[in-house]
C-alpha positions as CSV (number, residue, x, y, z in Angstrom):
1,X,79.3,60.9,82.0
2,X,80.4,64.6,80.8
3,X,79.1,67.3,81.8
4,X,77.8,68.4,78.6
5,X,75.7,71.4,80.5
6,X,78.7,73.2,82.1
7,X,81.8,72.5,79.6
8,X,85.2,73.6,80.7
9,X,85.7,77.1,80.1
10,X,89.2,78.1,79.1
11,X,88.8,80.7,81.8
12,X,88.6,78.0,84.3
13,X,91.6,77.0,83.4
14,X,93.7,79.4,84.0
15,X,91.6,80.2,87.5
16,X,93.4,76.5,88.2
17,X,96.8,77.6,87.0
18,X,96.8,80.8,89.3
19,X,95.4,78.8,92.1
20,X,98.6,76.2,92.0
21,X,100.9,79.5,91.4
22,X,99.4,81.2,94.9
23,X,99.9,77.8,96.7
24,X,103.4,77.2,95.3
25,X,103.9,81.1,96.2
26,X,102.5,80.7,99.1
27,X,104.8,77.3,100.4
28,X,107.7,79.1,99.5
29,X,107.2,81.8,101.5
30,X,106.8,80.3,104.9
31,X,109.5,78.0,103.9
32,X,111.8,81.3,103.1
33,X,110.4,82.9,106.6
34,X,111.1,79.8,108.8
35,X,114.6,79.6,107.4
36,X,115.4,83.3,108.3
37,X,114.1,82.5,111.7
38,X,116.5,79.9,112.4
39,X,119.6,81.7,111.6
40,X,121.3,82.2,114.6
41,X,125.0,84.3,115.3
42,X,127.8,81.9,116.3
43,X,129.2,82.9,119.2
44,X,133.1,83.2,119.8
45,X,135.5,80.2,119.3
46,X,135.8,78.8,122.8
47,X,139.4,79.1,122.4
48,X,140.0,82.4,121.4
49,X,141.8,85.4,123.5
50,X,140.5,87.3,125.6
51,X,140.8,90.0,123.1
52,X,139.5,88.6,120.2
53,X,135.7,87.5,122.2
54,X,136.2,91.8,123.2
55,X,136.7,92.5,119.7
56,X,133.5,90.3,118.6
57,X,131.4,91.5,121.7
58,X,132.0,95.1,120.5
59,X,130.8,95.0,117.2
60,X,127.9,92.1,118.1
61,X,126.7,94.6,120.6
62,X,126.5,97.7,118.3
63,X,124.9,95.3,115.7
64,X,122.4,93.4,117.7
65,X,121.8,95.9,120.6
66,X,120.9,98.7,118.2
67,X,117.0,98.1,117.3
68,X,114.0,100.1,116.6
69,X,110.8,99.0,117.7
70,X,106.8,101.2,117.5
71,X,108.1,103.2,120.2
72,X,111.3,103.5,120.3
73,X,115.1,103.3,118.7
74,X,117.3,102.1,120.8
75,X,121.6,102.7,119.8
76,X,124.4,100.9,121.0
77,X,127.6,102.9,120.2
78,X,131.3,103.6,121.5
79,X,132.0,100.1,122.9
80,X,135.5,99.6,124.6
81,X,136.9,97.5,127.3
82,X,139.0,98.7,130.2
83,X,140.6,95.7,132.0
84,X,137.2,93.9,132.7
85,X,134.7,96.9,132.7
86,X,132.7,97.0,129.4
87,X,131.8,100.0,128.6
88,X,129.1,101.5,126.0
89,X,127.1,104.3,125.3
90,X,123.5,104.0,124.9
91,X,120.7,106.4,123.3
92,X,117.0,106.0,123.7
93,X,115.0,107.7,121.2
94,X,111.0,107.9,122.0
95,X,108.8,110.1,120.0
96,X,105.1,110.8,120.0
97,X,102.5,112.9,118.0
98,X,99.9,115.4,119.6
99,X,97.4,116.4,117.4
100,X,96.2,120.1,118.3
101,X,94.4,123.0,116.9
102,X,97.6,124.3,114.7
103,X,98.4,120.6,113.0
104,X,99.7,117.5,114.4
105,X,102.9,118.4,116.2
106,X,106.1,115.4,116.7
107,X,107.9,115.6,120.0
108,X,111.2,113.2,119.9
109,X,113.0,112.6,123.2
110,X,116.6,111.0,123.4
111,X,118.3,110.2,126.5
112,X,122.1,109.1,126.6
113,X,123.8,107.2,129.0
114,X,127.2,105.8,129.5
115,X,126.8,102.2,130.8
116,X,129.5,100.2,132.5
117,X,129.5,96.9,133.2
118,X,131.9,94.6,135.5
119,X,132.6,91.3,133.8
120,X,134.8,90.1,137.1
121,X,131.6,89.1,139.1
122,X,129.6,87.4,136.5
123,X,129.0,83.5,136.3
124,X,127.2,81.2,134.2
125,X,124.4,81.3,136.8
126,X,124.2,84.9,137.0
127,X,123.8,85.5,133.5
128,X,120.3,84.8,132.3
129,X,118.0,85.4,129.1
130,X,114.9,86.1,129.1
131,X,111.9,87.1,126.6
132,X,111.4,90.7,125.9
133,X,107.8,92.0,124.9
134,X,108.5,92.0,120.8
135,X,109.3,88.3,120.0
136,X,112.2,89.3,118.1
137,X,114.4,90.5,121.3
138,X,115.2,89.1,124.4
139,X,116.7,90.4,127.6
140,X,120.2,89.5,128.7
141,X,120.4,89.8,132.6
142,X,123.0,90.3,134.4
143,X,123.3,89.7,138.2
144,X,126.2,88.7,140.8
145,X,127.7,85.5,141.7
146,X,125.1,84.0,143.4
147,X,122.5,83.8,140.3
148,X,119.6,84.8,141.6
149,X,120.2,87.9,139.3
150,X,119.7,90.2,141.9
151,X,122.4,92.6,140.7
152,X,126.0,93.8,141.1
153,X,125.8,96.5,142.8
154,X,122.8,98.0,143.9
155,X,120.2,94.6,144.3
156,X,118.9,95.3,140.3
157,X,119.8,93.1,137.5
158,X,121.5,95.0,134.6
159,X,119.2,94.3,131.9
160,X,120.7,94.3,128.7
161,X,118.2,94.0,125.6
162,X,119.5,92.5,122.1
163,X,117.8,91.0,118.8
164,X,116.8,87.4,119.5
165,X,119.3,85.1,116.7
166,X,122.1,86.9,118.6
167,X,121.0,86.8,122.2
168,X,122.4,83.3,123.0
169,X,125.9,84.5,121.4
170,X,126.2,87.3,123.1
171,X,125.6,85.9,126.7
172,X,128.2,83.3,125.9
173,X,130.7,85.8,125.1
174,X,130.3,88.0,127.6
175,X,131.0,84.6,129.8
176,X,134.2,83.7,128.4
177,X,135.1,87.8,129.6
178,X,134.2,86.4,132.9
179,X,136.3,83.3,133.0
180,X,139.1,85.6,131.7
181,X,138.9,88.1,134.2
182,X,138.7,85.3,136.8
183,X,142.0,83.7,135.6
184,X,144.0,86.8,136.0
């Protein structure tokens, strides 16, 4: 039986057009999101020289350890080898905002520090990742031969903090450094 009391409106209608354009809208989007999410950064050929993983490692770390986060913006920059020492410079910029009297006031602080890093000791044990606090970085650690991280030098892991797709790459790389450093 129709419903003769309530007839189909031509406003309905399109109310059931716009609701199968939000859905499809809708599917497409997480579809498009969980793609992104999977892309990962291909590591090194296995076989490559020594100085090709050093050239890929240079510009993976300025690309992937440079990130910006609510409270901070973090640079990778200046990244060079010297035998099996990496070597980088990193800047930490942190700001916050007071609010007084006068206005709100913005107070930026940047620290620089020249990091150095001996591939020689490092082995796949002693070479960890782990998750950072934002889900899109995680923590490369870094400790001596024995891999229970505990450091090179001075009993502290060297922490190293890059975006997530490339985190995997970059640990692998810096490992073949390691195996080349070992053979010489």
């Amino acid at each position: 039986m129709q419903n003769r009391l309530y007839p189909l409106h031509p406003c309905r209608k399109i109310l059931d057009v716009m609701r199968v354009f939000f859905f499809l809208i809708a599917a497409l989007f997480v579809l498009g999101s969980h793609g992104l999410a999977q892309k990962l950064v291909a590591p090194p050929d296995e076989n490559a020289s020594v100085e090709e993983v050093q050239k890929w490692l240079s510009g993976a770390l300025v690309k992937y350890g440079s990130y910006k986060t609510r409270v901070d913006a973090v640079e990778i920059s200046n990244v060079r080898f010297e035998g099996c020492t990496i070597k980088y410079t990193l800047t930490r910029k942190s700001g916050s905002t007071s609010t007084a009297v006068m206005g709100a006031t913005r107070t930026v602080n940047a620290t620089k520090d020249d990091v150095s890093i001996d591939a020689a000791p490092m082995t796949d044990a002693g070479v960890k990742l782990s998750d950072h606090v934002y889900s899109e970085l995680q923590t490369i650690e870094i400790g001596a031969r024995t891999g229970d991280v505990s450091g090179l030098s001075d009993d502290r892991p060297i922490e190293m903090v890059v975006k997530r797709e490339a985190a995997k790459a970059i640990r692998m790389a810096l490992l073949q450094i390691a195996r080349g450093c070992a053979a010489k």
